[in-house]
C-alpha positions as CSV (number, residue, x, y, z in Angstrom):
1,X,0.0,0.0,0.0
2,X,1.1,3.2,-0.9
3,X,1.0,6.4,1.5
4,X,-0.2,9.9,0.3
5,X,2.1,12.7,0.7
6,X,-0.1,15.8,1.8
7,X,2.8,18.0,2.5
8,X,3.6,17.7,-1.2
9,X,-0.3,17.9,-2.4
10,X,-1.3,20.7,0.1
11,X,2.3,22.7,-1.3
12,X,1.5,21.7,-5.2
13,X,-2.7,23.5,-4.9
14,X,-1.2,26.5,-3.1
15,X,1.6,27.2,-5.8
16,X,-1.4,26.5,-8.2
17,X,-3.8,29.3,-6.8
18,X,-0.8,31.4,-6.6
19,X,-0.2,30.7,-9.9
20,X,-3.4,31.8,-11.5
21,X,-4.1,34.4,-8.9
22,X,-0.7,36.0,-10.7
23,X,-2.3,35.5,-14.1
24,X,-5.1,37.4,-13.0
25,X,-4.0,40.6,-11.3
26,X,-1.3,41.2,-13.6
27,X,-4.0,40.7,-16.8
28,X,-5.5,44.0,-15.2
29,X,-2.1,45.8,-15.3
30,X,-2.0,45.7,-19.2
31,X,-3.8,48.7,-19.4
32,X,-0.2,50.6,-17.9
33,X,2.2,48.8,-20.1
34,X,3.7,50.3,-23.1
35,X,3.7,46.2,-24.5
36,X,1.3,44.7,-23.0
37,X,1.7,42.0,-26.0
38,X,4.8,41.1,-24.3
39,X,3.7,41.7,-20.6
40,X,1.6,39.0,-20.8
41,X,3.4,36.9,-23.0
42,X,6.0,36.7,-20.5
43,X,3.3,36.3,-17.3
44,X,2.2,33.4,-19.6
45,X,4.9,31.7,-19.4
46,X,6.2,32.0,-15.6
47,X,2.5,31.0,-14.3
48,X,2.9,28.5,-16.8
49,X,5.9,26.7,-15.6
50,X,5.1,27.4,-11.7
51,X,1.5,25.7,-12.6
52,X,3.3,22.9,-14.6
53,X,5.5,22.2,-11.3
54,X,2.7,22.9,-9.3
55,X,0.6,20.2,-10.9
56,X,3.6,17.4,-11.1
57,X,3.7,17.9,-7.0
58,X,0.4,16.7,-6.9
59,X,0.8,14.0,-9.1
60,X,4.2,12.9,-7.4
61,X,1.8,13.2,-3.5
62,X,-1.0,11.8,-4.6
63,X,1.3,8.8,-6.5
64,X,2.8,8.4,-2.8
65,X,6.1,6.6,-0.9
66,X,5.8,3.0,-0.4
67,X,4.7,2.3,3.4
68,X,7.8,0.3,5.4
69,X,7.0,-2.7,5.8
């Protein structure tokens, strides 16, 4: 049997939120930006990867450490 690692689940949904929280509050600074082609281009792409990461330490808790036998 296989134990679930919360630490890494419960670490994985808050850099997740975080993540898309980002995405959202820096969509309403495009108005301010002399690119805001490339503002968000760029904010793409770093809550992107920290969401990717995010989701492969839920996968990895929820896949779990063997339990000693």
């Amino acid at each position: 049997m296989r134990q679930r690692n919360w630490r890494l689940i419960a670490v994985g949904t808050v850099l997740l939120v975080l993540a898309v929280l980002f995405f959202l509050s820096m969509r309403d600074m495009t108005s301010w930006s002399n690119d805001p082609v490339a503002l968000m281009r760029a904010v793409g792409e770093v809550s992107g990867g920290i969401a990717g990461v995010s989701l492969v330490m839920i996968v990895f808790g929820l896949i779990g450490r063997k339990a000693p036998a």
